[in-house]
C-alpha positions as CSV (number, residue, x, y, z in Angstrom):
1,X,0.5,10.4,22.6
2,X,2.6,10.1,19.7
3,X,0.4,11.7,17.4
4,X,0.1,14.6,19.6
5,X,4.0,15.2,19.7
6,X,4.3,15.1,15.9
7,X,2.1,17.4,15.6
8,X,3.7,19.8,17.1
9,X,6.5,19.7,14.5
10,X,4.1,21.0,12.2
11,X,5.2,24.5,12.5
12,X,8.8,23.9,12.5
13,X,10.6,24.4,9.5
14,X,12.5,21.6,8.0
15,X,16.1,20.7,8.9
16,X,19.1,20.5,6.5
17,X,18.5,16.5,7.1
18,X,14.8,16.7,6.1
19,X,15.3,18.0,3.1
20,X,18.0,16.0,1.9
21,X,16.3,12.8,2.5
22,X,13.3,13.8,0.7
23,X,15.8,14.8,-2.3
24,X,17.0,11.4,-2.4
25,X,13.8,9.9,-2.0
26,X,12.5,11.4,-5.0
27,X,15.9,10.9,-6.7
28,X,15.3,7.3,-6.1
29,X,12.0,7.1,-7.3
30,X,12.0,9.3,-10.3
31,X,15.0,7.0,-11.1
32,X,12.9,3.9,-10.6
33,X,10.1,5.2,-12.5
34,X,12.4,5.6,-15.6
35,X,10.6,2.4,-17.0
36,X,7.3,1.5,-18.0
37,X,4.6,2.5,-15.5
38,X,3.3,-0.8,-16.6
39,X,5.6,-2.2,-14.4
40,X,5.2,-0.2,-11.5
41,X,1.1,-0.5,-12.0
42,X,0.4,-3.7,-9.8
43,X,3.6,-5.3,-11.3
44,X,3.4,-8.7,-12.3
45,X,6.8,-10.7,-13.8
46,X,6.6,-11.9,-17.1
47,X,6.9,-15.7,-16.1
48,X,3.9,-14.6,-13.5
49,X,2.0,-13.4,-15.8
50,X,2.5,-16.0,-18.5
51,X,1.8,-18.5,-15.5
52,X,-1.3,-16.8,-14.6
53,X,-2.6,-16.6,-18.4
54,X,-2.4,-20.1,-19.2
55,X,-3.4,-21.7,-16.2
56,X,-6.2,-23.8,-16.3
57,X,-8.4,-25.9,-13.3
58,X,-7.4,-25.4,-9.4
59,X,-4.0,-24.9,-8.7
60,X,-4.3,-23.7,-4.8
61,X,-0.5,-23.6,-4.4
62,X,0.8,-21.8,-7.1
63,X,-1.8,-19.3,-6.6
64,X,-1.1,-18.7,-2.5
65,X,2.8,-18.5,-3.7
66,X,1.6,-15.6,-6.3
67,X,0.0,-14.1,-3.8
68,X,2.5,-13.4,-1.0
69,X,5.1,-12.9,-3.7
70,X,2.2,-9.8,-4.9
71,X,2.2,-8.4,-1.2
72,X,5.9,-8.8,-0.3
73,X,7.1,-6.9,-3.4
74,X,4.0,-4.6,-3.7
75,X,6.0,-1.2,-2.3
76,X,2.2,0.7,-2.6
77,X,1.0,-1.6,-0.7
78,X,3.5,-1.7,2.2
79,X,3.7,2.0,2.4
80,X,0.4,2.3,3.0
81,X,0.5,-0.4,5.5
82,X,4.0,1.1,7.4
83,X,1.9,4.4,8.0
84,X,-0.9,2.4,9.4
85,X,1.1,0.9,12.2
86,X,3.4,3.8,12.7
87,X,2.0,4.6,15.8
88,X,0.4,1.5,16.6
89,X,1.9,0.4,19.5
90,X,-0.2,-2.9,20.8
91,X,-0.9,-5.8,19.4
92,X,-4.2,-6.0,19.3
93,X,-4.6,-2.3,17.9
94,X,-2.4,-3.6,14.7
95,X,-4.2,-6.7,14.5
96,X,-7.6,-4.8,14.0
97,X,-6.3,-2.5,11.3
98,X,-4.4,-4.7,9.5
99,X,-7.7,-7.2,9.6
100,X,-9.9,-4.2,8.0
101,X,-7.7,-3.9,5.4
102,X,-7.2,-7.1,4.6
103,X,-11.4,-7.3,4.6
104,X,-11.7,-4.7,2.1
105,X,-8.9,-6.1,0.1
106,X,-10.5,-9.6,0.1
107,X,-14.1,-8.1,-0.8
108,X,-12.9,-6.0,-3.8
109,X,-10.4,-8.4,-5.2
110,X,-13.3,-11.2,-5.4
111,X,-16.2,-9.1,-6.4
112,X,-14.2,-6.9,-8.7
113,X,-12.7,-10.1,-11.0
114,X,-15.9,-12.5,-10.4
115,X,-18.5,-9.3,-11.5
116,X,-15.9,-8.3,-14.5
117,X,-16.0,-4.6,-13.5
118,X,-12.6,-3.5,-14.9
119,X,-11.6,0.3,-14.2
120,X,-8.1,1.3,-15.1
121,X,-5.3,0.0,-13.3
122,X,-3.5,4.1,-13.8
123,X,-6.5,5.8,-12.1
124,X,-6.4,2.8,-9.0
125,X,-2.8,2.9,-8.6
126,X,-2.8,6.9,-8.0
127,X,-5.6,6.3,-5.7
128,X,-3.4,4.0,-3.8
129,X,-0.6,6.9,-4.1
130,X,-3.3,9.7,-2.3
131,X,-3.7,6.6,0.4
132,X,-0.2,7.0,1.7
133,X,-0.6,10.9,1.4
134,X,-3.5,10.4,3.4
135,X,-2.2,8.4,6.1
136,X,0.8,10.3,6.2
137,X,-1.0,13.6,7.1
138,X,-3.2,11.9,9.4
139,X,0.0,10.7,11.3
140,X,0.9,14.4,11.9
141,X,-2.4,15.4,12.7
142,X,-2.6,17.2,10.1
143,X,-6.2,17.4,9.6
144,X,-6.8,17.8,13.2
145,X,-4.8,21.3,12.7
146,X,-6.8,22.0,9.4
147,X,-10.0,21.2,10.1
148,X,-10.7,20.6,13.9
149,X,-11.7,17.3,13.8
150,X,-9.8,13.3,13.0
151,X,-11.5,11.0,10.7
152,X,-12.0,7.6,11.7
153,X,-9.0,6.3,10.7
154,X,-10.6,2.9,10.8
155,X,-13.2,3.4,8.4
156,X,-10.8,5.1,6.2
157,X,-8.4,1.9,6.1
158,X,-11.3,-0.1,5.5
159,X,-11.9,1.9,2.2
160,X,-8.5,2.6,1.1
161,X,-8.3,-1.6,1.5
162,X,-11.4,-1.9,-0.7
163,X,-9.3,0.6,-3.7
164,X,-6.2,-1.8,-3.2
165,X,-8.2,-5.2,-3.2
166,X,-9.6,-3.5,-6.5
167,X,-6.9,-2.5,-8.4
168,X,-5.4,-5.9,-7.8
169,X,-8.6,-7.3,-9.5
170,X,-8.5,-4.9,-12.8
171,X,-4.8,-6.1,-13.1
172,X,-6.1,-10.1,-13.0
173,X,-9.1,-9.4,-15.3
174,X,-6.5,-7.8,-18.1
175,X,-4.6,-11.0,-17.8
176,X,-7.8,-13.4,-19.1
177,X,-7.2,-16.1,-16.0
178,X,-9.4,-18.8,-16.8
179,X,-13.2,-19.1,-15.3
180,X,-11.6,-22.9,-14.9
181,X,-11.2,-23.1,-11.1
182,X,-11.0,-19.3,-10.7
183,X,-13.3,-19.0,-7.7
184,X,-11.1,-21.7,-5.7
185,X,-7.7,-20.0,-7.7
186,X,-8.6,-16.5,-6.4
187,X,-9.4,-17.6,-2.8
188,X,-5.8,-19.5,-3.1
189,X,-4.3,-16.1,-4.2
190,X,-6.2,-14.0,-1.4
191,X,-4.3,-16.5,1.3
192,X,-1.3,-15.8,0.0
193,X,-1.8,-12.0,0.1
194,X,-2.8,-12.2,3.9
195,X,0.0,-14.3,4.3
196,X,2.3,-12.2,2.4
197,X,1.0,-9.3,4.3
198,X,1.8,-11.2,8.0
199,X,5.1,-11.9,6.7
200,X,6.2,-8.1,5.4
201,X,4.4,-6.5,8.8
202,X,6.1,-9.0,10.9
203,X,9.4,-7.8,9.6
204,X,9.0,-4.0,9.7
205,X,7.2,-4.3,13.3
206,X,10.7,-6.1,14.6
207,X,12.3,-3.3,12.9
208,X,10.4,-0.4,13.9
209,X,10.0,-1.9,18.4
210,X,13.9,-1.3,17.9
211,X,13.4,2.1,16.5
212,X,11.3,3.0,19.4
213,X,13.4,2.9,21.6
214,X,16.0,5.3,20.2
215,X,15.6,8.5,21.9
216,X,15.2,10.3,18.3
217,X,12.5,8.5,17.6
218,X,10.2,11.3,17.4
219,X,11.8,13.5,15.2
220,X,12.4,11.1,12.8
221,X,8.8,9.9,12.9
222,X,8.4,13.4,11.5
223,X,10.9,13.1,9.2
224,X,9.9,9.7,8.2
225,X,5.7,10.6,7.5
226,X,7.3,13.6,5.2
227,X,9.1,11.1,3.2
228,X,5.9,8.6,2.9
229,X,3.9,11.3,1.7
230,X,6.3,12.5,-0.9
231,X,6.4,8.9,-2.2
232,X,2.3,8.8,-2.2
233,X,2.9,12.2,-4.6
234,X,5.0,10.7,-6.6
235,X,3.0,7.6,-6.9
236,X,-0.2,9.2,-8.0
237,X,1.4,11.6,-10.2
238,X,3.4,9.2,-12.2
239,X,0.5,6.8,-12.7
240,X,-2.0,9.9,-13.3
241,X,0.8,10.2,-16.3
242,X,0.6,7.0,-17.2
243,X,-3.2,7.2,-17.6
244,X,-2.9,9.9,-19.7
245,X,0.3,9.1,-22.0
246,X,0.3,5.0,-22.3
């Protein structure tokens, strides 16, 4: 039902509001991406890193603690993840996709740092970017109005989870972790995405059950998909540029 509405607002132009929201927005974000894309790439902390170069044997706690911190401050990661849900409305609906994408996340970020197959984090990062462009349009129903027909939006979080779980690995393989405990480590880490995960959704579902029920709901929902695509833009073209100048 919700889908249906927005997509009626394809065809309307955008309001004064609209437009100055997506200004700031990309204010914000070009502002942000004045440093290094090597810290917007995945981001790691210095100490984190350091910590994750030199550790050696299992250390099961540390490891679940870097990886919620790695999901609760992993913006790319939560966009994508806010325009899943939108329009989720039941538990059990959010609890299926979140659990695909946390299955493709779990199967790329094992198999990608135990097989060694390292791609560049630039290239996975603005794939991420074109995930929350992706999901934005498919919010409006965009591709409904453009080409008759909805992909399974299931399958396609499955996949998009298998291109985050993998860029997450290329970023742990440039670090060297030790083979020293590293199945057991990246298991450890894994939990603590999830975990993270449960703990960022939990929040933005309590905030977004009281934005519901706001009677402007809808035309903000419009308003708010425009803004997550233009972030998913900006995403893949600033990393894009950082494949190409770094």
């Amino acid at each position: 039902m919700g889908i249906h509405k927005l997509t009626t607002t394809l065809c309307r132009p955008w309001s004064r509001s609209t437009l100055l929201l997506c200004l700031g927005l990309l204010v914000t974000l070009l502002t942000f991406f004045g440093i290094s894309p090597e810290a917007v790439a995945h981001g790691v902390t210095a100490g984190d890193k350091g910590f994750i170069q030199e550790s050696n044997g299992i250390l099961t706690v540390p490891f679940i603690y870097l990886g919620a911190k790695h999901m609760v401050t992993g913006y790319d990661h939560l966009l994508f993840l806010v325009g899943v849900i939108f329009f989720l409305y039941r538990f059990k609906d959010v609890a299926i996709y979140v659990s695909l994408f946390a299955l493709g996340h779990t199967i790329t970020l094992l198999a990608g740092t135990l097989m060694e197959i390292s791609v560049s984090a630039y290239l996975i990062d603005a794939i991420i970017g074109l995930s929350i462009v992706y999901k934005a349009l498919d919010n409006m129903g965009a591709y409904q109005r453009w080409f008759g027909f909805q992909p399974d939006t299931r399958a396609a979080t499955m996949i998009f989870g298998l291109f985050h779980g993998f860029g997450l690995a290329t970023k742990i393989l440039d670090y060297g972790v030790s083979p020293d405990g590293l199945v057991p480590n990246l298991i450890a880490f894994n939990v603590g995405v999830e975990l993270g995960q449960l703990l960022a959704l939990g929040v933005i579902l309590i905030g977004m059950s009281f934005w519901r029920r706001s009677d402007s709901f809808m035309r903000q929902a419009y308003t708010a998909q425009v803004l997550l695509m233009t972030a998913g833009f900006l995403l893949a073209g600033y990393q894009i540029t950082g494949f190409f100048v770094i």
